[in-house]
N, C-alpha and C positions, 0 to 999 in steps of 0.2 A: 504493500500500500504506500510506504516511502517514495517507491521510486515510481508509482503511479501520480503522486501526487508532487513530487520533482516534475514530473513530465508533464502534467498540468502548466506548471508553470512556469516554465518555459514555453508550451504553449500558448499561453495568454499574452507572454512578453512578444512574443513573434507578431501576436494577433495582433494585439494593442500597438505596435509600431508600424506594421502595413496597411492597419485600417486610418491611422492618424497621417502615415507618410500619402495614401489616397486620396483622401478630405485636402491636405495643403498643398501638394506636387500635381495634382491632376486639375485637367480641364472638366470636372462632373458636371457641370452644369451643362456643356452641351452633349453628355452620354446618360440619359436615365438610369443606361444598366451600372455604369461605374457609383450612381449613385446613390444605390439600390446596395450593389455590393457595400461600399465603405458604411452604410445603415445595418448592412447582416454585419458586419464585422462588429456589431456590440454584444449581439446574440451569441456568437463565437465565444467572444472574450469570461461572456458568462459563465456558456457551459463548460470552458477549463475553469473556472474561477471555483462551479460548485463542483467537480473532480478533485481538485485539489481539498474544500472544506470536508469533504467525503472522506476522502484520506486521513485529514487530522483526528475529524470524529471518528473514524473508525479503532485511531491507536490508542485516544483518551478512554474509549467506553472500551476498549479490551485490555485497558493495562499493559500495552505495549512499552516496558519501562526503557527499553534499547534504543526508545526516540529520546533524546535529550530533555527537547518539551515534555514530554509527558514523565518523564522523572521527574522533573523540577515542579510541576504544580498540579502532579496527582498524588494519591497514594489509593492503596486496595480497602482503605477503612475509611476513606473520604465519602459523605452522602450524595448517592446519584445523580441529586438535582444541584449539588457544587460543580459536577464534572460540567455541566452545561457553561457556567461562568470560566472554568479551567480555561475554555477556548479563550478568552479575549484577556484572562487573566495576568499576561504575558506577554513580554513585546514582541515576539515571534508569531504568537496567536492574533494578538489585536493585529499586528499588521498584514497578516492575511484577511482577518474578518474587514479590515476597510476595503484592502481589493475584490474580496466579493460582493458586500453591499454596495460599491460603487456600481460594479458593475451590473447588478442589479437593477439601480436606478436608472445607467445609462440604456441598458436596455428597455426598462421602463417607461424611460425620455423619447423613445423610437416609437414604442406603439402607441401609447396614450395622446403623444401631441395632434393635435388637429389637422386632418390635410392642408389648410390653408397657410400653415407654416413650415410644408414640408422641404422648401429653399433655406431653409437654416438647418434642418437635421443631418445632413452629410457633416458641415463643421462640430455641429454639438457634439455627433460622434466622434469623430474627430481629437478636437478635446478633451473628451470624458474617458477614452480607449489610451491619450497619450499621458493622461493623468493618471489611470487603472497600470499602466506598463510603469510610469515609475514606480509606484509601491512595489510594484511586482519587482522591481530592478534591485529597490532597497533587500528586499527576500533573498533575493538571488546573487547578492555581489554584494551589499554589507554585513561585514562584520557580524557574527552573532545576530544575522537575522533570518538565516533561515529554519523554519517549524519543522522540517522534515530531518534535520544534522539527527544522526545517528552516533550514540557512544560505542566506543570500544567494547566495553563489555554490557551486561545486560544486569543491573540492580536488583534485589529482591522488592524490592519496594521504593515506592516514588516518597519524595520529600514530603510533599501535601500543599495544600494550599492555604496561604495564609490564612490565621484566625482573625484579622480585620476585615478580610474579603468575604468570610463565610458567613456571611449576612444577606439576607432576604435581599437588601434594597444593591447589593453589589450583581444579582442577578441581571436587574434593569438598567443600576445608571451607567456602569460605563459604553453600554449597546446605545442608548438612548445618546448619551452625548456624542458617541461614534457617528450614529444616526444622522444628526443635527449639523457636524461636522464634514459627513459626505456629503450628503444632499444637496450643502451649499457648492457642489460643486455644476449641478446643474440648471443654475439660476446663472453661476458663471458663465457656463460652456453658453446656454442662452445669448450674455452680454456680450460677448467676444465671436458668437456669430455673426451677430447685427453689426459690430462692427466692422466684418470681413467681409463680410456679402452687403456692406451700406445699407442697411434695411435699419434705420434708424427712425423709425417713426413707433407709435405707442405698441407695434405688433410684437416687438422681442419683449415686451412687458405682460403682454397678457397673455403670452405661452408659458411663461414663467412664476409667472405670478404666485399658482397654488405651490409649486416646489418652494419657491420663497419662505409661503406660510407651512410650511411643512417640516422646511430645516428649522424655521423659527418653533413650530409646537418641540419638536424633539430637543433641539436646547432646553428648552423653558422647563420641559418636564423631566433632561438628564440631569440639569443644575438642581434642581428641586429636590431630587431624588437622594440626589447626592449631600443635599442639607439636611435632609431625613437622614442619613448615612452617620453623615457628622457628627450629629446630633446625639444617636441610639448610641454608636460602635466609639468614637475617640474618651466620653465619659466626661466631657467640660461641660455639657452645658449649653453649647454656639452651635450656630447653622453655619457661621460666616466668619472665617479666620481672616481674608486678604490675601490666603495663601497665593503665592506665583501660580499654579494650574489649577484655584478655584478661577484667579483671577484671567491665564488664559481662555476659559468658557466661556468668559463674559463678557468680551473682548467683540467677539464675533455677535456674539446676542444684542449686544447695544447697538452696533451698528446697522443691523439687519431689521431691529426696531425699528430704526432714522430711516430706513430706504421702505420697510411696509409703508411710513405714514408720507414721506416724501414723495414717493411714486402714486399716490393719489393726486396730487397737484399738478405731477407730469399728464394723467389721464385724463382733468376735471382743464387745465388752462393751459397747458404745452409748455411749462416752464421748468425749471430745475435738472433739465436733461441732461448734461453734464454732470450738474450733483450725483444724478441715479448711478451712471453707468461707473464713475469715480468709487458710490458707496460699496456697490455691487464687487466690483473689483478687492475694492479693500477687504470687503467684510472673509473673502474666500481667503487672502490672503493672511488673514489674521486668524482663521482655522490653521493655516498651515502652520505660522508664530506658533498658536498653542502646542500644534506637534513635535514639534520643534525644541519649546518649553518642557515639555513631557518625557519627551527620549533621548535630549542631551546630556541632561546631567548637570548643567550648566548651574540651574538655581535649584537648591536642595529643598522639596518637600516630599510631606508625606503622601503625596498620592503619584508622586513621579517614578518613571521606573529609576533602573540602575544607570550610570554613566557608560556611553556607549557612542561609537565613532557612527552609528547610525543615525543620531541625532544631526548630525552634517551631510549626510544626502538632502536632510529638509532645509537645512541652509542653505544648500547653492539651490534645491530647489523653488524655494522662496525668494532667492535672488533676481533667478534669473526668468522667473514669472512676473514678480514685477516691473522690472527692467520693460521685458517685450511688452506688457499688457496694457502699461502706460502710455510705453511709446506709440504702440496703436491705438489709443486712445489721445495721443497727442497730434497724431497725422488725420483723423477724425473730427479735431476741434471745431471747426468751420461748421461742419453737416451737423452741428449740437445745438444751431442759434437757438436759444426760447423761441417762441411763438409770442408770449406777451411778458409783463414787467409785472413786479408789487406795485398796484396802485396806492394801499393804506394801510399804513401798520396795524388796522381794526379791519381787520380779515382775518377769514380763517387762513389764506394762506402767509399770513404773516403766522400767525398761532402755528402752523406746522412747520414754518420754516426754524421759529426759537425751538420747539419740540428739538428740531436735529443739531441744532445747535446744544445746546444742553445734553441730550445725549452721545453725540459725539463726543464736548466736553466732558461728559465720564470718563468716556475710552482712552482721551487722552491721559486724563489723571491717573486712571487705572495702570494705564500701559506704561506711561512713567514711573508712575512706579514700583510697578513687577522690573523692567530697564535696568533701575537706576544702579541695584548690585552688582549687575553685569560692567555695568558704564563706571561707576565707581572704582573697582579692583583695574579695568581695562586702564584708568588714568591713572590712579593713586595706588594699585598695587594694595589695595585694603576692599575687603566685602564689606560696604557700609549696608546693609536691610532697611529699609522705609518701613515700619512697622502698623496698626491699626488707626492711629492719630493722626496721621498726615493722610489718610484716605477719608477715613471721616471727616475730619476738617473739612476738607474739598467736595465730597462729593455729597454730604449731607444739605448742603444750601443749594447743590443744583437739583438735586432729588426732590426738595420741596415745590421747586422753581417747576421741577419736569411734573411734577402731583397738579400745582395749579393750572399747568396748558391742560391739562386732559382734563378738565374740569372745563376750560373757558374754549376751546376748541371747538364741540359741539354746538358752541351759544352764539357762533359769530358767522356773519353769513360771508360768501365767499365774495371777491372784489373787494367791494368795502360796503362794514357796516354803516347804518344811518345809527343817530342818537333814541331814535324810536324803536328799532330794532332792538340796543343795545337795553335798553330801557327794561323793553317789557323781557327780553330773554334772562336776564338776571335780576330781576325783583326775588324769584322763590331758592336761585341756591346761593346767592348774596343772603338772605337771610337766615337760610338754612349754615350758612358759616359764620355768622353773626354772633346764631345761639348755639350751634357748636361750643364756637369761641368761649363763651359764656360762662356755658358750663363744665367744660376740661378747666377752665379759670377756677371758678369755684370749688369743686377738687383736688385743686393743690397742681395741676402741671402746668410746667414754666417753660420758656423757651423752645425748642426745637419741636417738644414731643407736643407741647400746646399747640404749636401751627401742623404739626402733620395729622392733629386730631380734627382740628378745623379745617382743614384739605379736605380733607376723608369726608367727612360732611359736607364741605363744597361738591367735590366729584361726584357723590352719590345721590345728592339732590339732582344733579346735572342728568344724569342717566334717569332716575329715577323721573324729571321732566319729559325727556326725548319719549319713554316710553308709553307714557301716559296720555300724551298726545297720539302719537300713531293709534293706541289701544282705540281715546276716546274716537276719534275719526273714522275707523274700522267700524265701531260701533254706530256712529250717527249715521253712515252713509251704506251698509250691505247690514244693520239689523244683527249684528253677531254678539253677541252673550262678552262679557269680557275676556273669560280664558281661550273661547275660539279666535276672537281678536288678536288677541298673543300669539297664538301659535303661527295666524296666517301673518302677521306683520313680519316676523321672526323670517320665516318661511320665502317669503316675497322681497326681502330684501338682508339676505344671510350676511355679507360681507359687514353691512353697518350696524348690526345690531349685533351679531357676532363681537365686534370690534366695541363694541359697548360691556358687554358682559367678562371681556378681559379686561375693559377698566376697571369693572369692581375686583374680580382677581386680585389687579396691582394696586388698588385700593387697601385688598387682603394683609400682602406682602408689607405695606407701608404700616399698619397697625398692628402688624405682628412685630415689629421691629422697636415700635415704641415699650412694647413690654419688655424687651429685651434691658430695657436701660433700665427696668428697674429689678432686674434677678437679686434673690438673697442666697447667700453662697456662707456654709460652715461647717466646719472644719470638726468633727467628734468623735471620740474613743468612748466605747461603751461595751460593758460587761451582759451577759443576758439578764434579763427582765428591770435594764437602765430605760429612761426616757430622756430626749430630749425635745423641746417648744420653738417654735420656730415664729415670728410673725410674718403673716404673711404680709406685700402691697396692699390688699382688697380689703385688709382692716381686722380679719380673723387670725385664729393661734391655729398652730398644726402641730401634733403631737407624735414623733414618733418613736416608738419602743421595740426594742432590740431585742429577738426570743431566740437564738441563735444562729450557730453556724453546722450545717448538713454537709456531708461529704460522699461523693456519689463516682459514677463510670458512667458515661453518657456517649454513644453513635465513637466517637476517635478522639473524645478530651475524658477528662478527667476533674470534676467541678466540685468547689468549695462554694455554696450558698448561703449568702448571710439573709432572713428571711427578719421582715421588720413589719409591724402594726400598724396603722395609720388612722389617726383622726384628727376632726377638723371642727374645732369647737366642741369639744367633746360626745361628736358623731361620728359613730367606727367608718372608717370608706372602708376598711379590709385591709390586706397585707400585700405586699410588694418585697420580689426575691432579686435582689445585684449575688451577681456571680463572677468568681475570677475562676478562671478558663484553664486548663495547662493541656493543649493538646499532645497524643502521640502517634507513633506511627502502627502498621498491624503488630510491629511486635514490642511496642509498650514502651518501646525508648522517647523521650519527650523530643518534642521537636517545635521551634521558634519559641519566641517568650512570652510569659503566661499576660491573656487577654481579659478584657473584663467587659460584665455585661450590666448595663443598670438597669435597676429596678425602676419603673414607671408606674405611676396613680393618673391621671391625664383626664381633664375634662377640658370643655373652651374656656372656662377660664384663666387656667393656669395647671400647671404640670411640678406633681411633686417625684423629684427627680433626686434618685439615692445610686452611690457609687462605695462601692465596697471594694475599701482600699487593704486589704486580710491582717491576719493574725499574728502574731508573733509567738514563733512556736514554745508551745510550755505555760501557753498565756490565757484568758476566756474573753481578757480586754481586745475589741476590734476595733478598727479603724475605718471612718466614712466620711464622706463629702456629700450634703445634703444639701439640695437647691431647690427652689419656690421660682419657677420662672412662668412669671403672666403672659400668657395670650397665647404663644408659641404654638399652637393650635392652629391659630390661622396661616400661619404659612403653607401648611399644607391641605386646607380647604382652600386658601386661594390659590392653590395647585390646581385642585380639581376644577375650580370656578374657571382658569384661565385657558386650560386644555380644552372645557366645554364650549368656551367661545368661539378659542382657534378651531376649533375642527367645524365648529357653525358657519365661520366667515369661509370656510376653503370647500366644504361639503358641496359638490358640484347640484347644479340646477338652480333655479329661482331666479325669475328675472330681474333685472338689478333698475328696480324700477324709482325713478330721480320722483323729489319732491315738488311739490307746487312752488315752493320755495325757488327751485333749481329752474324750473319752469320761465319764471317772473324773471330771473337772474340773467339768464340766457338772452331773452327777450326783450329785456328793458337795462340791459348793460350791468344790475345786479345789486343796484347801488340800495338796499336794504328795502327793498320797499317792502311792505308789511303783508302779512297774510291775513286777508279777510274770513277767512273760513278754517277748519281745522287742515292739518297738513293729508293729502289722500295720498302723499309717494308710498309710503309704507304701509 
C-alpha cells in the first residue's frame, strides 16, 4: 500500500503540472477539446489524490507500524475514533489531507460552476492543479515530508497520539481550519482567472462568491472549535491566548470578512474593484503565512508542529505567488476603473468601506505582531514576544468601532442618506443603546465592557428593526400569520438576512468576551470533606467541597480523579470530576506527560471550572485551581448562531429580491428618499 500510495503521488504531481502547464502554455481557447482536457485534469488529480489517502488509511487502521507515520501517532491501545484524527495529526498527514481536499474542491470548482463561466475554468484548473502539485512536491522532495517513509525495522507498537489531541473537539478543528484554508484557494484561482482571460467585470464575483462564504463558514467554525479546544484541554480558563497560529487563522478570517462585505459594493455600484481582487489575493496568501507559521518552527507555540526545512517550501512558495499575482494585478490596473465614487460619508457604502478599514486594521495589528519576534531577533539578534497587552490595546477600540458599523450599516441607505432617513432609521436602536447604556451603568461596568454592552444592544435592536419590518410587510400585503412571514422573508432573500443572523453570532462573540474580564481565579489545597467559597461576579457564593481522589485504568491512560460537590447559594448543582491523565502504551510503559482534564458545572450564565493540579504522594492534601468565569457560554452559541446564518446566506436558491428602498435608489439617484409604505423587497 506504500508504494501504491508513493505512486499516487507522483501521479498527481505529473497530473497537476500538465494540466496547469495546458491552462498557461496553450492556445485553449480556440480548441474546446484542449479545454475540456486541462478541466479533466482536476478529476485526474483527484483520483490519485484519494489513492494515495486510501493508502494512508489503510496503514493507520491496520497498524502498519513499518510506516514511520503510523508509528509516531498511533499505537494498538489508541481509540478507533482517534485513529480518524491520526490522519491530519501530523505534518506528513495534514499535508496530504490539504492535497486531497484541495483537490476535491478543485474538482468540485469544475462541475458545480455555471456554464456561463465556463471561459475561466480551464485557468481555475489550472491554478488549483498547480497549487494541489506543490503540496504534493513538499511530500515528495521535502525533508520529513513524506506519509508513506518506511523504517528500517518494524516497532511492536506505535508511540500514540498525543493526550492534548485526544479530545472530541481535535477530531473537527484542525479539518475545519484545513477546510477554511483550502477553499480559499478557489475564490483565488477564480481572481486570477479574471485576470488572465480580462473578464473583469462582477462575473468572477459571483462564480465565487459561495466558495468565498464557504472558506469563510469553515474558518469561523475551525477557530471556534479550536476555543472550545483551548478552553476544555490546556486547563486556564481562555479561548484566546494571541498565540502566533491562533493568530495565523485569523489572519485570513479578517480579511475575507473585508472582501464578503466589500464585494457587495462592487455588485450594488461598481466600485472598490481593485480593493476586491487586492483583498482576495491577500487573504489566500495569508493562508499560506499561516502555513508557513505552522511548519516552520520559526515562532514557538503550542499548537505548531516541530521545526522543519518544510516550513521553507511555503516560503518561497509565498514569495513567489505574491511577486507574480501582484504583478498581474498591476498590469490589470487600468481594466479596474470604479464605475462610480463615494458620494457621502452617510452611506452605507461609506459604512462598508470603514467596516474594511477596521478590519483590515486588525490584521495588520495582529500580523505585526505575530512578525515582530521574527523581525526583532532578524535585527537585534534577541526574541522580543509582543504579549496579550499590546493586542488588546489595539484591537479592542477597533472591535468596538467594527460592533458599531454592523449596527449602523443596515440603517443607512446607499448613495447618500437624507437627514429624514437618518432620523427615522435610528430613533429605536439609538434608544435601544441609550438604555443599554443605562443600565450596564447602573450595575457597576465601566469602560470598555460598558460600550460593548451598549453595542450589543445597539446591533441587536438594528436586526431586530430590519426584521420586523420585512415580517410586518409580508404580513400586511400576502395575509401571512407572523412565523410564515419569517420563514418566507428569510427564504426570498437568504444572502441579507442570512448576513443578519451572523451579526447576532458576533454580537455573541462580543458578550462572551466581556465576561471574560471578569473570571475569579484561586489557587487551593484541600484534604477530603475540606470546603472552599468562592464569590461569584452575579452576586452569589459557590461552594465547593472536596470528597476525594479515585484511581482507575481507562481505554490507554491510567487516571487519578479528584471528584468535588458543588453549590450555589446553598443549592446542590451536583459534582464535577478534573482528572490528571498518564497515558500508556499496549504494554503499560507510560508515554508523553501526564495531561489533565477539568471538571465543568456550565450553564449560560457562567461556568464553574475546576483543575486538578494532584497529590503529593504520602499526602490526602490536593491541589486545585478553581474559576467562576461569566458568560463563556456564548461563544459557542454564537458559534452555532453564526454557522446558521452563513450556511443561510450561501444555501443556493431564493431570488435575491432588492427593496422598494433599492427600487427608489436606482430610480431617483438614491438620495434617501423615504418609504411611504412598509418595505415589500423581503
Amino acid at each position: 500500500m506504500t508504494l501504491l500510495g508513493q505512486f499516487a503521488l507522483w501521479a498527481g504531481f505529473i497530473l497537476g503540472l500538465w494540466s496547469a502547464g495546458l491552462a498557461f502554455l496553450t492556445r485553449w481557447q480556440e480548441r474546446p477539446d484542449v479545454a475540456l482536457t486541462i478541466r479533466r485534469g482536476s478529476y485526474a488529480v483527484l483520483v490519485a489524490m484519494l489513492v494515495a489517502a486510501a493508502a494512508l488509511w489503510k496503514g493507520i487502521f491496520s497498524h502498519d507500524f513499518n510506516i514511520e507515520y503510523v508509528a509516531s501517532y498511533t499505537s494498538r491501545n489508541l481509540p478507533e475514533y482517534y485513529l480518524i484524527s491520526a490522519f491530519w495529526a501530523g505534518q506528513k498527514g495534514s499535508l496530504l489531507f490539504w492535497a486531497v481536499v484541495l483537490a476535491i474542491f478543485g474538482a468540485l470548482a469544475q462541475w458545480l460552476t455555471p456554464p456561463r463561466f465556463r471561459d475561466l475554468l480551464p485557468y481555475v484548473a489550472g491554478i488549483t492543479n498547480l497549487v494541489a502539485a506543490f503540496f504534493i512536491s513538499v511530500m515528495l522532495f521535502g525533508e520529513g515530508g513524506n506519509p508513506f517513509e518506511r523504517l528500517a525495522f518494524t516497532p511492536p507498537d506505535g508511540r500514540g497520539l498525543n493526550p492534548q489531541l485526544q479530545n472530541p473537539g481535535m477530531i473537527a478543528h484542525p479539518p475545519m481550519l484545513y477546510l477554511g484554508y483550502i477553499s480559499l484557494t478557489i475564490p483565488f484561482a477564480f481572481a486570477i482567472a479574471a485576470l488572465l482571460a480580462r473578464k473583469l467585470d462582477a462575473g468572477w464575483i459571483i462564480a465565487m462568491r459561495k466558495w468565498a462564504i464557504v472558506s469563510w463558514i469553515f474558518l469561523s467554525v475551525g477557530i471556534t472549535i479550536g476555543m472550545w479546544w483551548a478552553y476544555l484541554e490546556l486547563g486556564w480558563g481562555g479561548v484566546w491566548a494571541w498565540d502566533p497560529v491562533e493568530n495565523a487563522s485569523f489572519h485570513p478570517w479578517l480579511t475575507l470578512t473585508a472582501f464578503l462585505h466589500s464585494v457587495m459594493i462592487q455588485e450594488k455600484r461598481g466600485m472598490l474593484k481593485r480593493w476586491n481582487m487586492s483583498l482576495i489575493i491577500g487573504t489566500f496568501l495569508l493562508s499560506i503565512f499561516g502555513t508557513f507559521i505552522t511548519r516552520s518552527g520559526v515562532i514557538a507555540s503550542v499548537h505548531s508542529f516541530t521545526q522543519s526545512s518544510v516550513g521553507y517550501f511555503f516560503l518561497a512558495f509565498l514569495l513567489v505567488t505574491a511577486i507574480l499575482s501582484f504583478t498581474l494585478l498591476y498590469t490589470r490596473w487600468e481594466s479596474l476603473t470604479p464605475d462610480a465614487t463615494l458620494e457621502a460619508v452617510a452611506s452605507r457604502e461609506a459604512a462598508f468601506l470603514f467596516n474594511n478599514l477596521a478590519l483590515v486594521g486588525i490584521a495588520f495589528s495582529v500580523l505585526w505582531g505575530t512578525l515582530f519576534p521574527i523581525i526583532s531577533e532578524a535585527v537585534r539578534g534577541v526574541k522580543l514576544t509582543v504579549g496579550p497587552p499590546f493586542f488588546e490595546r489595539v484591537n479592542i477600540p477597533l472591535g468596538l468601532f467594527l460592533l458599531f458599523l454592523t449596527g449602523v450599516g443596515p440603517l443607512i441607505a446607499w448613495r447618500k442618506a437624507s437627514a429624514r432617513n437618518l432620523q427615522r432609521q435610528f430613533i429605536v436602536p439609538g434608544a435601544t443603546f441609550a438604555l443599554t447604556l443605562m443600565a450596564a451603568a447602573a450595575f457597576g461596568l465601566r469602560g470598555y465592557t460598558l460600550m460593548t454592552i451598549a453595542l450589543a444592544g445597539f446591533v441587536l435592536a438594528t436586526i431586530a428593526q430590519e426584521f420586523g419590518r420585512g415580517i410586518r410587510a409580508r404580513m400586511s400585503m400576502h395575509g401571512e400569520n407572523a412565523v410564515l412571514a419569517l420563514g418566507r422573508l428569510m427564504a426570498r432573500n437568504r444572502r441579507r438576512y442570512g448576513g443578519y443572523i451572523v451579526h447576532v453570532g458576533v454580537v455573541c462573540y462580543f458578550v462572551a468576551a466581556v465576561g471574560q474580564g471578569f473570571k475569579i481565579k484561586e489557587s487551593h489545597e484541600m484534604v477530603p470533606g475540606e470546603s472552599v467559597t468562592l464569590a461569584s461576579p452575579f452576586g452569589h457564593e459557590v461552594t465547593f467541597t472536596f470528597l476525594g481522589v479515585s484511581q482507575y485504568a481507562q481505554l490507554n491512560r491510567q487516571v487519578s480523579a479528584a471528584t468535588l460537590e458543588v453549590s450555589r447559594g446553598g443549592t446542590p448543582l451536583g459534582t464535577t470530576v478534573s482528572e490528571k491523565r498518564q497515558h500508556v502504551d499496549s504494554f503499560g510503559q507510560r508515554t508523553f506527560e501526564p495531561s489533565t482534564e477539568v471538571g465543568l458545572i456550565s450553564n449560560l450564565q457562567e461556568d464553574l471550572y475546576v483543575v486538578y493540579a494532584g497529590t503529593p504522594d504520602g499526602t490526602e492534601r490536593s491541589r486545585f485551581e478553581i474559576s467562576i468565569i461569566p458568560l463563556v457560554n456564548w461563544f459557542w452559541i454564537g458559534g452555532v448562531i453564526l454557522l446558521a446564518g452563513g450556511l443561510l446566506a450561501m444555501w443556493p436558491g431564493g431570488p435575491q429580491i432588492r427593496t422598494k428602498r433599492a427600487v427608489l435608489d436606482d430610480a431617483q439617484a438614491g438620495y434617501g428618499v423615504p418609504l411611504t409604505g412598509a418595505e415589500v423587497g423581503a
